[in-house]
C-alpha positions in Angstrom: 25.1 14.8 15.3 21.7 13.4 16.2 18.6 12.3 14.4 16.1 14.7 12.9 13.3 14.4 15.2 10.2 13.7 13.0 8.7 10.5 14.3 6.9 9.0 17.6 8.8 6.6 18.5 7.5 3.3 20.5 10.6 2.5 22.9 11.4 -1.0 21.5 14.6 -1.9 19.7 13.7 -4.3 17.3 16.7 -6.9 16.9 15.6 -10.1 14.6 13.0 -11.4 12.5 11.5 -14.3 11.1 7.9 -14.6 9.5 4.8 -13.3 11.8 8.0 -12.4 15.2 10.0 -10.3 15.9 12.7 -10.1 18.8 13.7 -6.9 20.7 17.3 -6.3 21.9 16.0 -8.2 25.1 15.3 -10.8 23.7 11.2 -10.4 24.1 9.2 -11.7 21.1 6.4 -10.0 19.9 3.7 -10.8 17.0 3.9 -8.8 14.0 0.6 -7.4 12.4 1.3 -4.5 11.1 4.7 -5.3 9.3 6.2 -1.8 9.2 3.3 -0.3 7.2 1.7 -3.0 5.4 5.5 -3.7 4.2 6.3 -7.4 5.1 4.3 -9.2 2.1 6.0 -12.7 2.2 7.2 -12.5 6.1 9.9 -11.6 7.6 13.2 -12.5 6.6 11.4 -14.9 4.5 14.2 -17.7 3.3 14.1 -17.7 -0.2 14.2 -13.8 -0.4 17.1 -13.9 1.8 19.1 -16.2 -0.8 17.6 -14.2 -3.5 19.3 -10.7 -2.6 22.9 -13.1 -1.2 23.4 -14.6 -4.3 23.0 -11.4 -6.4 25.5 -9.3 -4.1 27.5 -11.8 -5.0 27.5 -11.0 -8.1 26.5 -6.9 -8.9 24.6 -4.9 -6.4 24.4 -1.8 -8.1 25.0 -0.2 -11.6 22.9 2.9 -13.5 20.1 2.4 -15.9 22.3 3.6 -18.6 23.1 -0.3 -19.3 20.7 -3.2 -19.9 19.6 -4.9 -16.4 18.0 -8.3 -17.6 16.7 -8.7 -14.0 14.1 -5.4 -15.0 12.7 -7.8 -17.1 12.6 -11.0 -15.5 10.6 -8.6 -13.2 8.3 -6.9 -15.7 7.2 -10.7 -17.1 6.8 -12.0 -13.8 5.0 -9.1 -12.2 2.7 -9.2 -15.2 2.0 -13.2 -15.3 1.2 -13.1 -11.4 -0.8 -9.7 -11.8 -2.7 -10.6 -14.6 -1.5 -7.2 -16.3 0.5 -8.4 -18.6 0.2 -6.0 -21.6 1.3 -3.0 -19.4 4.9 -1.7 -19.3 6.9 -1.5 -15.9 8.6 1.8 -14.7 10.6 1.4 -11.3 11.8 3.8 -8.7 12.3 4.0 -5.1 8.8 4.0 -3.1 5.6 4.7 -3.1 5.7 8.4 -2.9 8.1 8.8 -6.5 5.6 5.7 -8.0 2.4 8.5 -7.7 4.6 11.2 -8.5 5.7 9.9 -11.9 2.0 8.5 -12.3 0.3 12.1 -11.8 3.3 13.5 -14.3 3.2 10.7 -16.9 -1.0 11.7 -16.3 -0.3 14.9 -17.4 2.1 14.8 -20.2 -0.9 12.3 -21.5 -3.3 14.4 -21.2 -1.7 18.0 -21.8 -4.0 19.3 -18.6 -3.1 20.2 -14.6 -5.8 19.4 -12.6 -6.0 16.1 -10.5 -9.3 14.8 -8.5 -7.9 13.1 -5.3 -9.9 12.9 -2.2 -10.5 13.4 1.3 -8.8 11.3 3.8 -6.3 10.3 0.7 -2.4 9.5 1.8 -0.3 9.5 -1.5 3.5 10.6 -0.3 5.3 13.3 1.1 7.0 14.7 -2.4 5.9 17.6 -3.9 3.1 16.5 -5.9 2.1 13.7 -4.1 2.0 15.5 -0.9 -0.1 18.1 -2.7 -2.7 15.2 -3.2 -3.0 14.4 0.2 -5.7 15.5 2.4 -3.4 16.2 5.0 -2.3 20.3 5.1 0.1 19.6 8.1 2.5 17.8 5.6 1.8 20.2 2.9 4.5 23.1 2.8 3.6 25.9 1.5 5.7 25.6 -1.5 3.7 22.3 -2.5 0.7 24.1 -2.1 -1.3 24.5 -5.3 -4.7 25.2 -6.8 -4.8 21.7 -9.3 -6.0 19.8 -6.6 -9.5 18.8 -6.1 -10.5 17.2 -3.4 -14.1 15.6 -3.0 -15.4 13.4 -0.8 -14.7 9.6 -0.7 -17.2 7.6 -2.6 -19.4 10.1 -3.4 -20.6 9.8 -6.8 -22.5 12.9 -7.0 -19.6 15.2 -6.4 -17.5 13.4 -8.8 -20.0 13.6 -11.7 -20.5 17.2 -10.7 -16.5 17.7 -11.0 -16.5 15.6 -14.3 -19.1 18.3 -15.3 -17.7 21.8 -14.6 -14.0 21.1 -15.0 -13.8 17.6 -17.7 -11.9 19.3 -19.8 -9.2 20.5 -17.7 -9.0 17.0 -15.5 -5.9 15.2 -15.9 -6.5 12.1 -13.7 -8.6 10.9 -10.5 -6.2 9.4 -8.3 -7.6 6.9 -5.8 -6.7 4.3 -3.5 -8.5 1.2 -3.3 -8.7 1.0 0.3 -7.4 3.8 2.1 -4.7 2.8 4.5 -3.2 6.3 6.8 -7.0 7.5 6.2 -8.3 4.7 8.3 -8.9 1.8 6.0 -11.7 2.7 4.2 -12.8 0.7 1.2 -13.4 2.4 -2.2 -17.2 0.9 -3.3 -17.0 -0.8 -6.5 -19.3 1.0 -7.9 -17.7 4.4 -7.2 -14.3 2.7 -8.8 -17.0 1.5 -11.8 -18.1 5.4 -12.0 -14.2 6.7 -12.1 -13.3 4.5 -14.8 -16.5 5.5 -16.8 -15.7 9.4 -16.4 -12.1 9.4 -17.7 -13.2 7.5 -20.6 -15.7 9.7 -21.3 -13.3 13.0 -20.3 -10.0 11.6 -21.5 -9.0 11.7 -18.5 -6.2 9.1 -16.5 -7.5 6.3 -13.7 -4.4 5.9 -11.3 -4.9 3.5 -9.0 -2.9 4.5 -6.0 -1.6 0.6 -5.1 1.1 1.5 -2.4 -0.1 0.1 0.2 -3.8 -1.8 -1.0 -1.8 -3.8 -3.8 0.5 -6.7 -4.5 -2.1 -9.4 -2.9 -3.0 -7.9 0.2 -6.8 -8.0 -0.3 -7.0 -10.8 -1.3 -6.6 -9.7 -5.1 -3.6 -8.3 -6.7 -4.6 -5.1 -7.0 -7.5 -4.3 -4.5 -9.2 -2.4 -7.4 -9.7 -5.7 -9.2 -12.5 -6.6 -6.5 -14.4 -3.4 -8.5 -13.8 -6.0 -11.8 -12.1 -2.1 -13.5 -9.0 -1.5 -14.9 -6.8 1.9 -14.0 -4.9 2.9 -16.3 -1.3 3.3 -14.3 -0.9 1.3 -10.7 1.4 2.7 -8.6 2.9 0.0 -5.8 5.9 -0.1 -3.7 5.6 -1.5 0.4 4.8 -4.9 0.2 6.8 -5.2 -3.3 10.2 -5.6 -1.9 9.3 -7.0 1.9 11.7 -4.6 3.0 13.6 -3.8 0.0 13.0 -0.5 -1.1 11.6 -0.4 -4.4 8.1 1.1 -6.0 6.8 1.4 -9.8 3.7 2.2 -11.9 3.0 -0.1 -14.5 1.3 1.6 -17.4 -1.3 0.8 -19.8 -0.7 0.5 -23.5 -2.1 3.9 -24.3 0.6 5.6 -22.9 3.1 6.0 -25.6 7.0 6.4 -23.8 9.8 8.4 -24.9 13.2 9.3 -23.5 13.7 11.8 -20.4 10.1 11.5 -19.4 11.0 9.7 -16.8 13.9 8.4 -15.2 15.7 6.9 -11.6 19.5 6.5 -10.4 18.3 4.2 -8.1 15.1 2.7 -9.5 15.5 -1.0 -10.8 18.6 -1.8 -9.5 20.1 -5.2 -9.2 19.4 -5.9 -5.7 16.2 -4.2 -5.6 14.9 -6.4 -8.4 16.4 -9.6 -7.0 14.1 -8.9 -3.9 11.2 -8.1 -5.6 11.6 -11.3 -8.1 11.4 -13.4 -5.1 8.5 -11.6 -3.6 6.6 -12.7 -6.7 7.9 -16.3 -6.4 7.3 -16.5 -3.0 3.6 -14.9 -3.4 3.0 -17.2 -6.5 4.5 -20.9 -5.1 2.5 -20.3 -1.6 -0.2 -18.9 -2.8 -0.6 -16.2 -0.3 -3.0 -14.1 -2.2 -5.7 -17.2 -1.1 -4.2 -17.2 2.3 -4.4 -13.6 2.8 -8.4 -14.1 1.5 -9.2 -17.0 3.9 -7.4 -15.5 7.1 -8.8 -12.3 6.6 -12.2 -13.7 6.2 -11.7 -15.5 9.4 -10.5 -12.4 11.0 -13.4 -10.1 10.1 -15.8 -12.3 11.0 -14.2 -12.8 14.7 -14.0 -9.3 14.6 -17.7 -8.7 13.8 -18.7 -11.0 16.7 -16.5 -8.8 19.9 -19.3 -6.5 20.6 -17.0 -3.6 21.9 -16.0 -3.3 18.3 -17.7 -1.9 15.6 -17.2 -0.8 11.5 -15.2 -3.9 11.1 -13.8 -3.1 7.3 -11.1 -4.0 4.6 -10.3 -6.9 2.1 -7.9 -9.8 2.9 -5.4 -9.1 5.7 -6.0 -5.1 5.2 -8.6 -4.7 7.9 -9.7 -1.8 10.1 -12.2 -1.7 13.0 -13.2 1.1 15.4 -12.9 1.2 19.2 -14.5 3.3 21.8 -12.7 6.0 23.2 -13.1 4.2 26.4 -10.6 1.5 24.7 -8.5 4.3 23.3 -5.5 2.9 25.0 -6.2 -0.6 22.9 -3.6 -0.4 20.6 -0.8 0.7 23.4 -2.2 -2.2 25.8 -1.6 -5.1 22.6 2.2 -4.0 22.2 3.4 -3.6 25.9 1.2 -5.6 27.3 0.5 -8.6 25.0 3.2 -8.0 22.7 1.5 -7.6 19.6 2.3 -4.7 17.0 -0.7 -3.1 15.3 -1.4 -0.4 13.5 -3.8 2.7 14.7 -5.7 5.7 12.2 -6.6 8.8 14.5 -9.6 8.3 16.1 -9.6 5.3 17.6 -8.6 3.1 14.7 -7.1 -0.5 14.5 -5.4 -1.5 11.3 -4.7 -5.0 10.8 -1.5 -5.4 7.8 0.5 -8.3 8.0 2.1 -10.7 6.4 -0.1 -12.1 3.5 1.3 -15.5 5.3 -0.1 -15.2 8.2 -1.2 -18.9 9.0 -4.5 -19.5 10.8 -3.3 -20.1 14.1 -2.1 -17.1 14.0 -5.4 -15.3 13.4 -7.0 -17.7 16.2 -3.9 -16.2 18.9 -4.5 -12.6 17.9 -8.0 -12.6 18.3 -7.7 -14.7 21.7 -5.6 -11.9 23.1 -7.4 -8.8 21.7 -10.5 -10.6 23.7 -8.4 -10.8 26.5 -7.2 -7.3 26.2 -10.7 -5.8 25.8 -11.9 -8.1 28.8 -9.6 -5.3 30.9 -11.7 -2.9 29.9 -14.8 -3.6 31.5 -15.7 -1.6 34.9 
């Protein structure tokens, strides 16, 4: 048997890890800036999250949600204390895709309708629903295709009042991410966020605030829609939650009344998953890597802002893009094999900048030494 062939593949065989490096089977060390998809929160193989998922497989590492798991709610407590959310209820799954799925159902059993406003550019999942709300129509089989999607264009106010306007009565939620990551990092204005949050009042109508990969302290904030000063009404999180654990969830606003079967997980909550995402929390909270991620991001954009070969430098804390000429096309290639440096890219010619909310300053200073470096090669 071999392996389903659905991804490029970089030819690099990562081996270990340990905070911003990472070693290939050669024993070559590279910096880390993208950590697997904005996943690496805390850094990698971070010491007290390490001792965190030993001693509990030591103990249980696994049993089903049909007994009580105390550890769900050391989580729920702690994830609302260092959130700031705490009068919203925790549901947990498996990722970020099932977190949007059961936010756009939980939407509409709420609100009785179909329709969802997503928009263009959006990445939300590959299951069925959350595929469906992705402005991407090569992922979306034709079986996930359906008609209660509306698409509009990102921060556009107009069109969204306008689609408030015809269809208000039929809209179920407006799903949005704060900053959009796969669609190139592009940040959601606050007063766009402001507007959202003002129609679905008005409509009765759900705010999700698609969290995945803009939440759990990479901007700087918690949740990278707090910068608008809003709250949604379900956050749906999952990659930097576990630091490579999988786990996701939605937490849910008070309005949402629960009852049995509407939702539910084999895998969601477990022992192990909740041990790793405890110690993200404590990890986040004791080294206060929310400020870090502010400060070194700060730093980073305005180095950024200052290489003239760049341009529509963007983002919040350490989730930055910036746009290269297609004459630098090959940028992101040249900072892994040559320079040993993993980013991250958005098609065209975009560099996106997630690590570790601990990357330390010195850090910062190397990366942007060698992308000067790097671009320096460039020139005729």
């Amino acid at each position: 048997m071999k392996l389903f062939d659905v991804y490029p593949l970089n030819d690099i065989t990562i081996t270990k890890a340990l905070g911003t490096r990472v070693w290939d089977d050669q024993g070559t060390e590279y910096m880390d800036l993208y950590g697997g998809h904005a996943v690496i929160s805390i850094g990698h193989t971070h010491p007290h999250w390490v001792k965190r998922i030993e001693d509990q497989l030591e103990q249980i590492a696994f049993y089903s949600n049909s007994i009580k798991i105390p550890l769900q709610n050391e989580l729920a407590a702690k994830l609302g204390e260092v959130s700031g959310k705490t009068e919203y209820d925790l549901f947990l799954c498996n990722s970020g895709a099932e977190a949007n799925e059961n936010a756009l159902k939980l939407a509409s059993f709420h609100t009785g309708r179909k329709k969802i406003v997503a928009f263009k550019k959006a990445f939300h999942g590959r299951t069925s629903l959350a595929v469906a709300a992705t402005d991407n129509p090569s992922i979306v089989a034709p079986v996930n295709e359906t008609d209660n999607i509306i698409f509009l264009p990102f921060n556009d106010a107009d069109a969204l009042e306008a689609s408030f306007k015809a269809q208000g009565n039929e809209i179920a939620a407006v799903i949005i991410e704060g900053i959009q990551g796969v669609g190139g990092i592009n940040v959601a204005a606050s007063e766009f966020l402001r507007q959202i949050r003002s129609l679905c009042d008005a409509h009765g109508a759900v705010y999700i605030a698609d969290s995945v990969q803009c939440g759990y302290g990479r901007s700087g904030k918690f949740f990278s829609h707090d910068h608008a000063g809003v709250n949604a009404d379900i956050y749906s999180m999952a990659k930097g939650m576990g630091n490579g654990f999988p786990i996701g969830g939605i937490i849910i606003s008070p309005k949402f009344k629960a009852k049995h079967s509407m939702l539910g997980t084999t895998f969601g909550g477990n022992h192990l998953a909740c041990a790793a995402a405890l110690a993200v929390l404590e990890v986040i909270e004791k080294e206060n890597l929310m400020l870090n991620a502010e400060k070194v991001g700060a730093y980073l954009m305005e180095e950024l802002r200052a290489i003239p070969e760049l341009s529509g430098v963007r983002g919040y804390g350490l989730m930055i893009g910036f746009d290269v000429p297609e004459s630098h096309k090959n940028l992101k290639k040249d900072l892994l094999f040559k320079h040993k440096v993993f980013t991250g890219e958005a098609k065209p010619n975009v560099i996106r900048l997630l690590p570790s909310l601990a990357l330390t300053m010195e850090d910062a200073k190397t990366f942007i030494n060698i992308l000067k470096t790097t671009i320096a090669q460039y020139q005729p």
